[in-house]
N, C-alpha and C positions, 0 to 999 in steps of 0.2 A: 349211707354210712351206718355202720353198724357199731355200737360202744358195747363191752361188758366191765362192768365194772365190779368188784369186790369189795368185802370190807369184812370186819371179825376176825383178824388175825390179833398176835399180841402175845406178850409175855408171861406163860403159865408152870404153876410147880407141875412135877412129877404127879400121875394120880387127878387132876385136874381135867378140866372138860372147856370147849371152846364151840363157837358156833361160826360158821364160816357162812355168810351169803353171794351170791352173786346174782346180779339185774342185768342182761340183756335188752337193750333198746337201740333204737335206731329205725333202719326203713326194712323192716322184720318183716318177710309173708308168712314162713314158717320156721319155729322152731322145732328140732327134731331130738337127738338124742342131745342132754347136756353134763356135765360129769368135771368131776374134777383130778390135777392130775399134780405132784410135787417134785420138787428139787433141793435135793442138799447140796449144799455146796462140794465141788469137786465129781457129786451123782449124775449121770442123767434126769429124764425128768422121768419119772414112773407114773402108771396109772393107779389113782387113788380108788376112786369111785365111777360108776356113770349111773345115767338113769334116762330110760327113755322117756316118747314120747305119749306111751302107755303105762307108762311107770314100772316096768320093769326094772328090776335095778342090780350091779353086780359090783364084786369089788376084790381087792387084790388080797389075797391070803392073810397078809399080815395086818389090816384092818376089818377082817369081819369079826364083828362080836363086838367088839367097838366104834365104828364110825357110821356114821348111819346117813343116807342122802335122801334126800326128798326137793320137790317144785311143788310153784305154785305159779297155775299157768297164765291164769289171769295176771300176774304181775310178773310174767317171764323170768323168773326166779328161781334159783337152787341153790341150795342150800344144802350144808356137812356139819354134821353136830360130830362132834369128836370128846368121845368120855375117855376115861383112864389112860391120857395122855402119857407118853413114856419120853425118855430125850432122845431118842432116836426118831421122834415124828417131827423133829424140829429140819425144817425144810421151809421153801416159799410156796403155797400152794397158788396153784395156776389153775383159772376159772375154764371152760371151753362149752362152745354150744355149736352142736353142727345145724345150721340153718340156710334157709334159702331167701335170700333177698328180695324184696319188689323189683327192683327191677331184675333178678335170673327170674324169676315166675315170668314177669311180660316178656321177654325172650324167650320163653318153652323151657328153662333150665329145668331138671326136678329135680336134680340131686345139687346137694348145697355144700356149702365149704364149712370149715372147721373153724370159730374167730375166736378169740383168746384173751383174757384178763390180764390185767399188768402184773397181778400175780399181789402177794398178801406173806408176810411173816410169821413164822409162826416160829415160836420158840419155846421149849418146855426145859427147865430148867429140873437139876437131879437135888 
């Protein structure tokens, strides 16, 4: 089984900054690209950020210059620091790590599936 869990969502003014984590654990062989992705209510879900497993990292128009992602791989981790918050970044963001399981590795699997966070609040207020 696999969990990813979040946390660092919450209630910020206009102009303000936030830190988003998320921890992937479980029966993990490999993690591969992990990234984060949001939802307004009424929106789909959009891609925010991703970040490889080389750390390359890419992000969606309306967050570069502001949002920044990074891991830490020793502690299967990623993280989105989010500066100059505006109300329109107020969405639940949604954690995702494409990874390959212990058991898809002992079956020969190499390509892994996409698992997902319960997802995190984020509200900025004007």
């Amino acid at each position: 089984q696999v969990q990813l869990v979040e946390s660092g969502g919450g209630l910020v003014q206009a102009g303000g900054s936030l830190r988003l984590s998320c921890t992937a654990s479980g029966s993990i062989y490999r993690t591969n690209a992990m990234g984060w992705y949001r939802q307004a209510p009424g929106n789909q879900r959009d891609l925010v950020a991703t970040i490889t497993s080389g750390g390359s990292t890419s992000y969606s128009d309306s967050e570069k210059g502001r949002f920044s992602i990074s891991r830490d791989h020793a502690k299967n981790t990623v993280y989105l620091q989010m500066n100059s918050l505006k109300p329109e970044d107020t969405a639940v963001y949604y954690c995702y790590a494409h990874l390959v399981t212990i058991a898809q590795a002992m079956s020969g699997a190499i390509v892994g599936h996409d698992y997902w966070g319960q997802g995190t609040q984020v509200t900025v207020s004007s």
